[in-house]
TIKOLLO-87776 format. One line per field, with one value per atom (N, C-alpha, C): residue in three letters; x, y, z; atom name. Coordinates in Angstrom, 3 decimals, always signed. Layout:
REM residues N
lumdren <- (Ala, ...)
X <- (X, ...)
Y <- (Y, ...)
Z <- (Z, ...)
drenza <- (CA, ...)
END
This chain:
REM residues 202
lumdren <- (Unk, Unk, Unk, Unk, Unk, Unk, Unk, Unk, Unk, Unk, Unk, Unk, Unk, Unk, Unk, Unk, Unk, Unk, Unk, Unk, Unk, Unk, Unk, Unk, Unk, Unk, Unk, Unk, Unk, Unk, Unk, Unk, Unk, Unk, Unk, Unk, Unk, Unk, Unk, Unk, Unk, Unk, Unk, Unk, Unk, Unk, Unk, Unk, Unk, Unk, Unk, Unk, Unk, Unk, Unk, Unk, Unk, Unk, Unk, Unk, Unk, Unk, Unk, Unk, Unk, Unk, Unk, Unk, Unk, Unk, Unk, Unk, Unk, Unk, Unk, Unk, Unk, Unk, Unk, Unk, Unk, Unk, Unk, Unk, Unk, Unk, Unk, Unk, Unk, Unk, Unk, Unk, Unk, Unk, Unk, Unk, Unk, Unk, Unk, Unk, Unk, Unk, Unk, Unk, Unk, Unk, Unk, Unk, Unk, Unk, Unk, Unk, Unk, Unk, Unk, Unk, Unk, Unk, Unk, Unk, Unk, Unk, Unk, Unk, Unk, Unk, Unk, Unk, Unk, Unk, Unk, Unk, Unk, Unk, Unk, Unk, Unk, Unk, Unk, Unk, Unk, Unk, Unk, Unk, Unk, Unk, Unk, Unk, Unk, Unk, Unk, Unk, Unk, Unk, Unk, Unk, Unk, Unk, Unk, Unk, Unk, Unk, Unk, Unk, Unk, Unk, Unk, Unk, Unk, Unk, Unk, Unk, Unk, Unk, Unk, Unk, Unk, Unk, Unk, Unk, Unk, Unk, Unk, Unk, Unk, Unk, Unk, Unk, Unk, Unk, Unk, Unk, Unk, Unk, Unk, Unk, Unk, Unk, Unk, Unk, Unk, Unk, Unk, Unk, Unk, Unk, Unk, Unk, Unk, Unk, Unk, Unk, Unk, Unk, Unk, Unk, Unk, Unk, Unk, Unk, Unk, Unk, Unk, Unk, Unk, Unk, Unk, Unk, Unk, Unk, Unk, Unk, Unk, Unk, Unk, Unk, Unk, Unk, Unk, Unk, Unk, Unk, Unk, Unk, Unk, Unk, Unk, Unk, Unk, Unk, Unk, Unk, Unk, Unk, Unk, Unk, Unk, Unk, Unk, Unk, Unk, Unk, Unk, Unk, Unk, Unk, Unk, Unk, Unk, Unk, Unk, Unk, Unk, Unk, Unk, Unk, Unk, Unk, Unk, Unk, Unk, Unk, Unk, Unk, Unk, Unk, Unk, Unk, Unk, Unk, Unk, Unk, Unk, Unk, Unk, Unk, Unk, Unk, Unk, Unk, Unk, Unk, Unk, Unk, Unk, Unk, Unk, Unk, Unk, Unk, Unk, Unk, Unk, Unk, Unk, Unk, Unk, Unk, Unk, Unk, Unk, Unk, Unk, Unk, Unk, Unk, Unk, Unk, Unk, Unk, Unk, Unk, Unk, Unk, Unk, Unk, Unk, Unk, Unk, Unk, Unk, Unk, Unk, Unk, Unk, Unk, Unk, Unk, Unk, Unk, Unk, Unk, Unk, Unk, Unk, Unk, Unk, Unk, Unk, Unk, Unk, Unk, Unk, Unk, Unk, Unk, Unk, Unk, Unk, Unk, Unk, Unk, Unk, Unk, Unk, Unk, Unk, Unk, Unk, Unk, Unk, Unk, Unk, Unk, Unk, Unk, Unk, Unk, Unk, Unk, Unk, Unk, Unk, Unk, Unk, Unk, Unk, Unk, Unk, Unk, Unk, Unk, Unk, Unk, Unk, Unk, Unk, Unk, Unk, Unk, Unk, Unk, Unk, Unk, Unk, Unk, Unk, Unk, Unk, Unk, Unk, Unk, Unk, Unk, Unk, Unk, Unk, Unk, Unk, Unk, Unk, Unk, Unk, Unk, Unk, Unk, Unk, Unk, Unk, Unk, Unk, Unk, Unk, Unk, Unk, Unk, Unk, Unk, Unk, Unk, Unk, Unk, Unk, Unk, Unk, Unk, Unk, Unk, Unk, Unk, Unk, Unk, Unk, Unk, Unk, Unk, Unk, Unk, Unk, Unk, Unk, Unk, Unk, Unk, Unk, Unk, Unk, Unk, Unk, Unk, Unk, Unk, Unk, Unk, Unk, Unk, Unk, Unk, Unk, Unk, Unk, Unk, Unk, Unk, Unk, Unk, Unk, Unk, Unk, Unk, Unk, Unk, Unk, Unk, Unk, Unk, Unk, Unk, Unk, Unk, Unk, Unk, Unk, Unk, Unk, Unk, Unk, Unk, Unk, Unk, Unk, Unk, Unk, Unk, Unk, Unk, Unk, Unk, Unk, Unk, Unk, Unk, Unk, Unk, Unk, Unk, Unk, Unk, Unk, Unk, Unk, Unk, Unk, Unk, Unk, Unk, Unk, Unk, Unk, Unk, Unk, Unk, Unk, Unk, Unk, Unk, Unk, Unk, Unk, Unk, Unk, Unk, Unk, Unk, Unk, Unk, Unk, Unk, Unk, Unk, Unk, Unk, Unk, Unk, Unk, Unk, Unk, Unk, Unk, Unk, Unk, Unk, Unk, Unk, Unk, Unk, Unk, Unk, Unk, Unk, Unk, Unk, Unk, Unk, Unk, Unk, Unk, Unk, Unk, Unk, Unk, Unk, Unk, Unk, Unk, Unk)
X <- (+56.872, +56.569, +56.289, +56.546, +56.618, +55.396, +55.570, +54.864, +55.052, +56.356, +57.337, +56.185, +55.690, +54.923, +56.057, +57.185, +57.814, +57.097, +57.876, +56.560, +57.552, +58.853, +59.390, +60.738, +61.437, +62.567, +63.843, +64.471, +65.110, +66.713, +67.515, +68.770, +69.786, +70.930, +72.172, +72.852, +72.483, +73.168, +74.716, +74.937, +76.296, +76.331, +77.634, +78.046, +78.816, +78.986, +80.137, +80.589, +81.767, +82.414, +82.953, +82.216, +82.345, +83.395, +83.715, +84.827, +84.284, +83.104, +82.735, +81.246, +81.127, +79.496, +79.461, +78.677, +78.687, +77.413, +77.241, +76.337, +75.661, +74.801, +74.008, +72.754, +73.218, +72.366, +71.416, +69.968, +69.308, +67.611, +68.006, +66.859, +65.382, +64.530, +62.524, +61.474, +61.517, +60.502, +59.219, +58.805, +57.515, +57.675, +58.587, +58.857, +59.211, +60.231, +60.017, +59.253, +58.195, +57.005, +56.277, +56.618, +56.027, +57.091, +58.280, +59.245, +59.787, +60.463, +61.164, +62.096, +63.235, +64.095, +63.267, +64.064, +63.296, +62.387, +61.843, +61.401, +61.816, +61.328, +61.856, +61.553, +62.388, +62.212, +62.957, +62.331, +63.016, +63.955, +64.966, +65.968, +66.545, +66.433, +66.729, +66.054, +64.986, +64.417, +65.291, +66.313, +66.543, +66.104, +65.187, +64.454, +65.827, +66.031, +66.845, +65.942, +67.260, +66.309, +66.891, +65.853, +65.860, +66.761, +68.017, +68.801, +68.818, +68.552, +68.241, +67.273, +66.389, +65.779, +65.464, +65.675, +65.721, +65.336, +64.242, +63.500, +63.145, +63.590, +63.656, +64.677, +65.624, +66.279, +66.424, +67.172, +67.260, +68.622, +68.943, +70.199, +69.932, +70.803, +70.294, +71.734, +72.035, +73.554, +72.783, +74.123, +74.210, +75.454, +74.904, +76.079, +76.592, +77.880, +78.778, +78.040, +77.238, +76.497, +75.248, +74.954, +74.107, +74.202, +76.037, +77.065, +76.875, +77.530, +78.645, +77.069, +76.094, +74.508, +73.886, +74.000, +73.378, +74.151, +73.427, +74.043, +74.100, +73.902, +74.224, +75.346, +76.211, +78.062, +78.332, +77.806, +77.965, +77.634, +76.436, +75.812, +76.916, +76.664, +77.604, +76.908, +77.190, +76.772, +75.968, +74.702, +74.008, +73.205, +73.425, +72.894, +71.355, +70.242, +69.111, +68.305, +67.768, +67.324, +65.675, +65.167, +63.642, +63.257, +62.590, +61.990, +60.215, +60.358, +58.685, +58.993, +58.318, +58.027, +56.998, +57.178, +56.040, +54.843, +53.915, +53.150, +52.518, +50.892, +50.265, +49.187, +48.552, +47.815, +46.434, +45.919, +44.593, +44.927, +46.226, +46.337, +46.279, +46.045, +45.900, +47.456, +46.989, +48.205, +48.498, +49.360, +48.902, +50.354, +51.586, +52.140, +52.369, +53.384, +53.432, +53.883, +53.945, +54.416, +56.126, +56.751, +58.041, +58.838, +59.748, +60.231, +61.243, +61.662, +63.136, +64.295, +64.693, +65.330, +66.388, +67.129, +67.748, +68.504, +67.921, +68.590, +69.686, +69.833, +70.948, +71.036, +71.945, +72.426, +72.212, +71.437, +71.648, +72.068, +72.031, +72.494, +72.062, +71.633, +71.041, +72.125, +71.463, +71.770, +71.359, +70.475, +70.011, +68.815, +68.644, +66.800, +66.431, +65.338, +64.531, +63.702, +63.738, +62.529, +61.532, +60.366, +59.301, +58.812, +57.509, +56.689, +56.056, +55.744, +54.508, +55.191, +56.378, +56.896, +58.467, +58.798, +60.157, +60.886, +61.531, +61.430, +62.923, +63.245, +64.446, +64.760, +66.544, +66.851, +67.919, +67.697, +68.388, +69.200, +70.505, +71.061, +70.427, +71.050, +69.653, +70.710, +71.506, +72.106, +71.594, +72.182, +71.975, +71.095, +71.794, +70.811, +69.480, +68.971, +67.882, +66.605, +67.355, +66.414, +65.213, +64.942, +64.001, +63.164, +63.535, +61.706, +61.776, +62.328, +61.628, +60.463, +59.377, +58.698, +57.634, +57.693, +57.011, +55.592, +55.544, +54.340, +54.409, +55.062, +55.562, +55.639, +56.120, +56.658, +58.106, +58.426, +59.790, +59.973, +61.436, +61.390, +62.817, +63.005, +64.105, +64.004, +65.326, +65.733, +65.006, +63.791, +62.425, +61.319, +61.334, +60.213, +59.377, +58.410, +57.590, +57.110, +57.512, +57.559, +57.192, +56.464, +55.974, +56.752, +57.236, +58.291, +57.819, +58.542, +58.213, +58.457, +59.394, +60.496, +61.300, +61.645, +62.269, +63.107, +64.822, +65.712, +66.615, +67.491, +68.451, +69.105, +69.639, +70.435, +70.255, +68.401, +68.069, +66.507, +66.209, +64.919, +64.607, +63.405, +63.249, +61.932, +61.689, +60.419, +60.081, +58.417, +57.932, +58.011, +58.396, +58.126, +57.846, +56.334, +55.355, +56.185, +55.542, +56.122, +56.339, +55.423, +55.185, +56.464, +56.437, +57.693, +59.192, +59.481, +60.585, +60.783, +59.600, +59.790, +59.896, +59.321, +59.315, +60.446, +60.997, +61.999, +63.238, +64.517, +65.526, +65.871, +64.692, +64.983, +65.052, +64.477, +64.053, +65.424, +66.901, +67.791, +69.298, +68.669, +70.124, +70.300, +71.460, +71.815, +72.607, +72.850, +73.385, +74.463, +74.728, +76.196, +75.921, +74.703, +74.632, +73.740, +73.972, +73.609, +72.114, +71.776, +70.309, +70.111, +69.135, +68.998, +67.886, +67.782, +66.851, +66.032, +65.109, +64.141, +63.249, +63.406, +62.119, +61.557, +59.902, +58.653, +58.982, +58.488, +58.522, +58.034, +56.911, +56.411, +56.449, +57.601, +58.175, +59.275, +59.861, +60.803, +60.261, +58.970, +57.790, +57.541, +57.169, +56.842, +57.895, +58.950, +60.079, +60.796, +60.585, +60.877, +59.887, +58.759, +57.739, +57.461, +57.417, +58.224, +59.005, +60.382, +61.582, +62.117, +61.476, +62.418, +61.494, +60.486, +59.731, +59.475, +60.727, +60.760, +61.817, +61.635, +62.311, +64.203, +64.906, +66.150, +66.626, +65.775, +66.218, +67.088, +67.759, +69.087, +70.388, +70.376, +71.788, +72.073)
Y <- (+121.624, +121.286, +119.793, +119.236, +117.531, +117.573, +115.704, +116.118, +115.336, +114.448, +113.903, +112.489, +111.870, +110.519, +110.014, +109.145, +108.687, +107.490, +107.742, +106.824, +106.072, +105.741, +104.121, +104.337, +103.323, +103.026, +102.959, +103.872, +103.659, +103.365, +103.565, +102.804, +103.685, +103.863, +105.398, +103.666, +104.118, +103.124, +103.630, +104.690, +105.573, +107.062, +107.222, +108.421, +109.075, +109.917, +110.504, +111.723, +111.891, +113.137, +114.143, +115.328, +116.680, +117.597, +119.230, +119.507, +120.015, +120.434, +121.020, +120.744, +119.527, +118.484, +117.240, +116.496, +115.149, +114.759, +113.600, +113.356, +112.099, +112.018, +110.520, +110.225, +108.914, +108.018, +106.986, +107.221, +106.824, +105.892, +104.740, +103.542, +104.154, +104.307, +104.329, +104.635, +103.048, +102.660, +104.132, +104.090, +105.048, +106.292, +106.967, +108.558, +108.447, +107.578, +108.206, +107.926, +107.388, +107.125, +108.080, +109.172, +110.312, +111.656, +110.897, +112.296, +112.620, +114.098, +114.217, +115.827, +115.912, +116.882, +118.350, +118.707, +119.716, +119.299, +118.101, +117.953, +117.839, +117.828, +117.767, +116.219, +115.873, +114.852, +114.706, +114.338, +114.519, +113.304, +113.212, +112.282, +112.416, +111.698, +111.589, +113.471, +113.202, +115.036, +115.859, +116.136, +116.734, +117.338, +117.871, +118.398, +118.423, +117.281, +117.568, +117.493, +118.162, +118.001, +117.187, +116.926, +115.707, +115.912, +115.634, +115.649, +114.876, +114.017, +112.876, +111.787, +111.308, +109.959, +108.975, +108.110, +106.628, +105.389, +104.809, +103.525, +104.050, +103.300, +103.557, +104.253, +105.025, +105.561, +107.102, +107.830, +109.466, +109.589, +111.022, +111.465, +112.743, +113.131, +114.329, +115.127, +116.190, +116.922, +117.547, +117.138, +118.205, +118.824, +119.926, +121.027, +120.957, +121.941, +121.536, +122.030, +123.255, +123.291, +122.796, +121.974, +120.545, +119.499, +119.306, +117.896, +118.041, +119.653, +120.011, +120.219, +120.689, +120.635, +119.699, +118.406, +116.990, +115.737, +114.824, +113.664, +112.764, +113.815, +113.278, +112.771, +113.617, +113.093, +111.797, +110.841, +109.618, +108.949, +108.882, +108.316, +107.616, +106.437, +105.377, +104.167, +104.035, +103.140, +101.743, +101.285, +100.702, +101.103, +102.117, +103.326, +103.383, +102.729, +103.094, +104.273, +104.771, +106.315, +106.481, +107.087, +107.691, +108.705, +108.294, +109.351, +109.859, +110.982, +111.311, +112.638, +112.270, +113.633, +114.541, +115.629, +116.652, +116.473, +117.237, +117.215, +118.025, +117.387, +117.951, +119.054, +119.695, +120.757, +120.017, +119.554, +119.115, +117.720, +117.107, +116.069, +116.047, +115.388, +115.304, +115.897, +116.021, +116.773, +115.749, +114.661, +113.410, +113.224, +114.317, +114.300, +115.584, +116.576, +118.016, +118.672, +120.174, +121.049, +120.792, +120.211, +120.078, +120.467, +121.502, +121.925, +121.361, +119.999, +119.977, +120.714, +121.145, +122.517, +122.092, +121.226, +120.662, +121.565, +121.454, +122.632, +122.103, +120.821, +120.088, +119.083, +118.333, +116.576, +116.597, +114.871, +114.343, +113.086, +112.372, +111.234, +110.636, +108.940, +108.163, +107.602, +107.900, +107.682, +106.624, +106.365, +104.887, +104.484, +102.989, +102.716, +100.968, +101.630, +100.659, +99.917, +98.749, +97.752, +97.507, +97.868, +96.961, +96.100, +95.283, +94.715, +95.217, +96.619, +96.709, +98.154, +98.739, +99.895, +100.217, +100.917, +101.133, +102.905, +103.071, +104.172, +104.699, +105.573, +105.902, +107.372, +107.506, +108.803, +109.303, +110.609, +111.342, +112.873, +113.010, +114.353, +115.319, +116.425, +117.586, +118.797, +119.491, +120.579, +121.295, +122.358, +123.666, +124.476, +125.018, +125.708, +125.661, +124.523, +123.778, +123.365, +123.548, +122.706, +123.676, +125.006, +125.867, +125.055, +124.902, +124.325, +123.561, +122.579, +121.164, +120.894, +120.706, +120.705, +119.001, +118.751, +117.686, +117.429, +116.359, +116.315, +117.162, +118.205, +118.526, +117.867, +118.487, +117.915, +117.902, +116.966, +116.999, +115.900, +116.636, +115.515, +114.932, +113.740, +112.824, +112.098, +111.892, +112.102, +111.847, +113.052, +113.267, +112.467, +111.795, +111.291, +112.449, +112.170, +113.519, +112.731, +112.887, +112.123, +113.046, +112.394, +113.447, +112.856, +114.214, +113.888, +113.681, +112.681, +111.930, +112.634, +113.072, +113.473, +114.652, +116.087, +116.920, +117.541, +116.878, +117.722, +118.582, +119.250, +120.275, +120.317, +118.600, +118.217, +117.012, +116.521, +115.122, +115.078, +114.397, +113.961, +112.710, +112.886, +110.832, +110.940, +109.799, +109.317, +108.409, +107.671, +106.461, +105.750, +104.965, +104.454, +103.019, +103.158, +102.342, +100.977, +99.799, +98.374, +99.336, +99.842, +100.207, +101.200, +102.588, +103.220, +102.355, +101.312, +100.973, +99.891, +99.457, +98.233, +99.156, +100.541, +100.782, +102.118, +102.591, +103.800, +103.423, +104.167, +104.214, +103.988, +104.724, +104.087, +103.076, +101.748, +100.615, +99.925, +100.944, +100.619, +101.092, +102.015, +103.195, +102.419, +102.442, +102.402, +103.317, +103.157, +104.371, +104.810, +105.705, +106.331, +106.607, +106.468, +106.724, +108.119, +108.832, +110.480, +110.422, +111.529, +111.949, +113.380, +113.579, +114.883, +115.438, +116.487, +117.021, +118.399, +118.045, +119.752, +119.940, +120.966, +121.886, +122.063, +122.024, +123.140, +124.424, +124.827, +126.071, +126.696, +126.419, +127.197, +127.794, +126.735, +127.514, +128.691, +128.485, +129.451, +130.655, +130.735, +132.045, +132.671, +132.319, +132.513, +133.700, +132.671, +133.261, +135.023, +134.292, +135.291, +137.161, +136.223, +137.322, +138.359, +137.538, +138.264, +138.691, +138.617, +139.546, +139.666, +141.511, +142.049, +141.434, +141.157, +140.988, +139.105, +138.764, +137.024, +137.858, +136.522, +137.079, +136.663, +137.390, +137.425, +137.940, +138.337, +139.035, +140.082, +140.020, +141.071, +140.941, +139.833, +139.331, +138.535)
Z <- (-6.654, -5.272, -5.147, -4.072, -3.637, -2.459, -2.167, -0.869, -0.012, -0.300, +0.183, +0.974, -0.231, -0.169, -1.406, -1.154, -2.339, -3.614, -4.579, -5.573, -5.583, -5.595, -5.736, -5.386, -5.202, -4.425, -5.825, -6.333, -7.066, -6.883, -8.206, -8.052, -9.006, -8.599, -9.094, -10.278, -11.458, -11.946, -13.028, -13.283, -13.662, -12.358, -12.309, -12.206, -12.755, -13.095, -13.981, -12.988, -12.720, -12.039, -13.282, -13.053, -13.538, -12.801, -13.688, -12.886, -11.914, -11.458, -10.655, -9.868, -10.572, -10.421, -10.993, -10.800, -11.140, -11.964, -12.779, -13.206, -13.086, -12.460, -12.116, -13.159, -13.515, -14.623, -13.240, -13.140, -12.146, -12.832, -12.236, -12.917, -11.799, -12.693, -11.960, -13.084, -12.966, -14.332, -13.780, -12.748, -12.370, -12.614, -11.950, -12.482, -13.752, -14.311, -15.774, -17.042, -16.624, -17.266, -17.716, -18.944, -19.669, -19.106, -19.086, -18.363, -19.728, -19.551, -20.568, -20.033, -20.971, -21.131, -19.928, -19.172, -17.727, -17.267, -17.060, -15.897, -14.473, -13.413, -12.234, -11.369, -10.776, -9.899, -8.404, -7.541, -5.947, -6.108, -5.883, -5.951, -4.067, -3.196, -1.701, -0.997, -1.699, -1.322, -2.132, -2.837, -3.799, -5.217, -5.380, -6.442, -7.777, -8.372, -9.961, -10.925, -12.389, -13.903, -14.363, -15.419, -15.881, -17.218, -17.283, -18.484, -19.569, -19.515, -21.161, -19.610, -20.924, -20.440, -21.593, -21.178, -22.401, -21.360, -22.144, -21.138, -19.736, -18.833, -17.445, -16.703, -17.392, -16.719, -17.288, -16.371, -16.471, -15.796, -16.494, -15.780, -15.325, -14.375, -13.784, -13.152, -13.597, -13.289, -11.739, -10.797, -9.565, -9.253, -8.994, -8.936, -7.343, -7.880, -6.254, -5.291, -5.469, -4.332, -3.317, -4.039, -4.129, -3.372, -4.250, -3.235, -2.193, -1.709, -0.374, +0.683, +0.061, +1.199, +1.400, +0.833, +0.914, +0.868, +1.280, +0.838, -0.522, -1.153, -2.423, -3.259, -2.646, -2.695, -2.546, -1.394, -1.062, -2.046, -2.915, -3.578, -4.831, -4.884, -5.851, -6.367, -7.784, -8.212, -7.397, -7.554, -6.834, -5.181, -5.285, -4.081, -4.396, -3.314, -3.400, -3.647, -3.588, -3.699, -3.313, -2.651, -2.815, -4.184, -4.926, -6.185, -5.968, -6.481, -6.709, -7.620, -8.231, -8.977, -8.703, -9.389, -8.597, -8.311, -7.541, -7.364, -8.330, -8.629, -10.143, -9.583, -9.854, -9.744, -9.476, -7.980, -8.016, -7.469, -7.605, -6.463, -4.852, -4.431, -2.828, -1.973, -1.155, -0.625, +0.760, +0.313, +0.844, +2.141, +2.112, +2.657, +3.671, +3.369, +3.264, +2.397, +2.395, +1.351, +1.284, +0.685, +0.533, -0.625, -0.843, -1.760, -3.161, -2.323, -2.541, -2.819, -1.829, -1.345, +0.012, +0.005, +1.182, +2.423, +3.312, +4.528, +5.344, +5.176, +5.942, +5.749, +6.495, +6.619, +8.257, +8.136, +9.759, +9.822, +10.818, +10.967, +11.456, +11.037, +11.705, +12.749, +13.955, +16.041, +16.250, +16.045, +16.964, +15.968, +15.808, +15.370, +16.867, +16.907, +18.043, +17.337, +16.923, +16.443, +17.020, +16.883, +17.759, +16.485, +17.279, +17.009, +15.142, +15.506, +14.253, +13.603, +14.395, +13.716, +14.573, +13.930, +14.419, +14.885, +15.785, +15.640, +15.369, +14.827, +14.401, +14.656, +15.495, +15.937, +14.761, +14.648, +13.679, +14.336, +13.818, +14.277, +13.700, +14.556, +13.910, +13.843, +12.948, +13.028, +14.130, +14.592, +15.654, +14.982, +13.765, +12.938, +12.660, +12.757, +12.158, +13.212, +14.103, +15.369, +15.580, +15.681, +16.010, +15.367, +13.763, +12.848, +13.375, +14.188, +14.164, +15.544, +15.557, +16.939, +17.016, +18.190, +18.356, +17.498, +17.218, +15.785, +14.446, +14.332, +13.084, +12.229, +10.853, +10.069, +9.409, +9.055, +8.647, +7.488, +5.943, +4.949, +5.883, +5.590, +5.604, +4.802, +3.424, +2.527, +1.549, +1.488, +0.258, +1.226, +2.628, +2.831, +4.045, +4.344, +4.570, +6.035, +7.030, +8.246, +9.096, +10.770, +11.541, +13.127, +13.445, +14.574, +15.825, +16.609, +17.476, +19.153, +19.232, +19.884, +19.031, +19.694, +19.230, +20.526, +20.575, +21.507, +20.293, +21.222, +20.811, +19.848, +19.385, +18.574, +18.185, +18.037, +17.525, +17.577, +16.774, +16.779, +16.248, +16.926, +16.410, +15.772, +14.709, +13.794, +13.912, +14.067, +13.928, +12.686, +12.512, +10.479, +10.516, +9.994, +9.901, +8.968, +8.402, +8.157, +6.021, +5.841, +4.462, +4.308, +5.173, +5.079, +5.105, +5.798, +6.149, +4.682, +3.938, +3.085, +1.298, +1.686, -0.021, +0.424, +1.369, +1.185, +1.504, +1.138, +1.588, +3.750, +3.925, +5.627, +6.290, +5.267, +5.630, +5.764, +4.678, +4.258, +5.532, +5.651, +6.473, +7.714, +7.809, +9.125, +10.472, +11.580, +12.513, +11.762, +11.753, +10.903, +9.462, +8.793, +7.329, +7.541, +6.263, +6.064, +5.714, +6.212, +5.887, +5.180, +3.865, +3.689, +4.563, +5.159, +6.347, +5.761, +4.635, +5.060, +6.363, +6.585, +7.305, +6.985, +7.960, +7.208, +6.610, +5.681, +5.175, +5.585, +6.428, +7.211, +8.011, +8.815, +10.082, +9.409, +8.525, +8.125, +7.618, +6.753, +7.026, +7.992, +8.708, +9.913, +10.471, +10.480, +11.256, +10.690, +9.465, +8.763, +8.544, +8.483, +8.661, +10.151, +11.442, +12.251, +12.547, +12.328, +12.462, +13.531, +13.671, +15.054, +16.324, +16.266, +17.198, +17.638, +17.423, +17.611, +19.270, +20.232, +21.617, +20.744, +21.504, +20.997, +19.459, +19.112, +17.028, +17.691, +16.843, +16.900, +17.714, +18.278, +19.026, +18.613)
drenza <- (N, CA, C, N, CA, C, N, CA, C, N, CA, C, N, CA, C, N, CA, C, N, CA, C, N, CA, C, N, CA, C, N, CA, C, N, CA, C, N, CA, C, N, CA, C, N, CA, C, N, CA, C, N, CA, C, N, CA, C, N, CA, C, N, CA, C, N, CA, C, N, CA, C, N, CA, C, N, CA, C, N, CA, C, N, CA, C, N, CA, C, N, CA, C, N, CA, C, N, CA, C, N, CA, C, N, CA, C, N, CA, C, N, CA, C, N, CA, C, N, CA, C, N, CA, C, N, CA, C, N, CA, C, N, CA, C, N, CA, C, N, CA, C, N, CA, C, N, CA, C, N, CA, C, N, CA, C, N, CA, C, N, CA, C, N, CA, C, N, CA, C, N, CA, C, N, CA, C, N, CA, C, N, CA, C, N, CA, C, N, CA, C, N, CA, C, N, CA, C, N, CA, C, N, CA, C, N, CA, C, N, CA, C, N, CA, C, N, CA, C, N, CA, C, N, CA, C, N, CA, C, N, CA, C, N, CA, C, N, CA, C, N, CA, C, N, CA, C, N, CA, C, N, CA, C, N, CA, C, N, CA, C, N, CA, C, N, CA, C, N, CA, C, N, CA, C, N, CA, C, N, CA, C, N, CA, C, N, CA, C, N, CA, C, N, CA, C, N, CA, C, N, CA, C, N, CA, C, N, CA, C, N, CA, C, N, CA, C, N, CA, C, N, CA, C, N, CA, C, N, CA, C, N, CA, C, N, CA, C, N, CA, C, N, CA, C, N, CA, C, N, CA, C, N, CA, C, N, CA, C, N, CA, C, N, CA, C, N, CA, C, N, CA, C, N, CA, C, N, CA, C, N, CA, C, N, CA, C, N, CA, C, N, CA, C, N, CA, C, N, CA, C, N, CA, C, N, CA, C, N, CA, C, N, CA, C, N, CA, C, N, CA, C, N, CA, C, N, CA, C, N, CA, C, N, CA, C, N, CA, C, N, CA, C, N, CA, C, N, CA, C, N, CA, C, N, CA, C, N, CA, C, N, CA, C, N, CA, C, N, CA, C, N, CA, C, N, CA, C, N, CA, C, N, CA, C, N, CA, C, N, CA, C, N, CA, C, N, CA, C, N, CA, C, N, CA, C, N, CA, C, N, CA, C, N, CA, C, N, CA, C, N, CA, C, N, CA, C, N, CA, C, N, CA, C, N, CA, C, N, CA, C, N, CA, C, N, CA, C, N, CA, C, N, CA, C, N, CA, C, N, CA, C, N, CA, C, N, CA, C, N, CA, C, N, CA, C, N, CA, C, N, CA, C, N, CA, C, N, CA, C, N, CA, C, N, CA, C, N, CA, C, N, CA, C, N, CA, C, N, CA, C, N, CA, C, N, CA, C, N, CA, C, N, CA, C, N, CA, C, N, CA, C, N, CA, C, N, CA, C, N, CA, C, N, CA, C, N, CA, C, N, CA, C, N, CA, C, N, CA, C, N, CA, C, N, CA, C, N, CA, C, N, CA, C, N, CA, C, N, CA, C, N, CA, C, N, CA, C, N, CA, C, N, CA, C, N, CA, C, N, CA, C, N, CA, C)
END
């Protein structure tokens, strides 16, 4: 489990294409500081293992079903990245409960600069939109953000001078991919009620 507070801004420094997955060689002096063979690390909110590590870097295999649900496909040599590794048993729970478990791709729509923060619009699958609700929570790509604005097919985030200078968002621009979890909570929820949500069964 994550909690989608990223610990450093890393960098895709090999890829290797597999027949059916790829393999990324990825530089973060911080996460891999006492990593080793199965560990886990959020790579753009993507929960991978850790396949060999030597110095500062790690490799980590993703499978096709991985690619084809995230934006991880894009990813090419010199490609920034958000990393964190798990969360430890008794640390602060300093973001939200985030799985790395990716439910979709969105797209950065628009970003507005102000003064002291910026706010940035993102596409929102059809599928997806029920979890998302005003002040919620939401990861965008591994970061653990609280929504500003929630329509049909977009939502927007505030991101403070610190978010925009140590994550990948500080980086994206309109037209670049986003990985998008949901609360888990809302998907409990949903799930735990059933027949008795208005409209179940049509």
């Amino acid at each position: 489990m994550f909690t989608g507070i990223v610990e450093e801004l890393g960098e895709i420094t090999a890829v290797e294409t597999l027949d059916d997955a790829c393999r990324f060689r990825l530089r973060g002096p911080v996460v891999t500081e006492g990593a080793k063979h199965g560990d886990s690390i959020a790579v753009n909110g993507v929960c991978l293992t850790v396949v060999e590590h030597e110095g500062d870097e790690f490799t980590a295999d993703v499978m096709a079903e991985t690619l084809s649900r995230s934006s991880l496909g894009a990813l090419t040599v010199g490609s920034r990245v958000n990393l964190e590794r798990p969360m430890a048993v008794g640390d602060r729970l300093g973001g939200h409960i985030v799985q790395g478990h990716v439910d979709g791709t969105g797209e950065i729509l628009d970003r507005k600069p102000s003064e002291h923060w910026e706010i940035v619009k993102i596409s929102l699958p059809a599928d997806l939109s029920r979890y998302v609700v005003e002040k919620g929570s939401i990861t965008v790509d591994g970061i653990s953000l609280t929504v500003v604005d929630a329509g049909p097919d977009f939502f927007t985030v505030s991101l403070i001078p610190t978010t925009l200078a140590l994550t990948t968002l500080g980086l994206k621009q309109p037209g670049d991919p986003v990985n998008l979890e949901v609360d888990v909570v809302a998907k409990y929820v949903e799930r735990m009620l059933g027949d008795r949500l208005p409209g179940a069964g049509r």
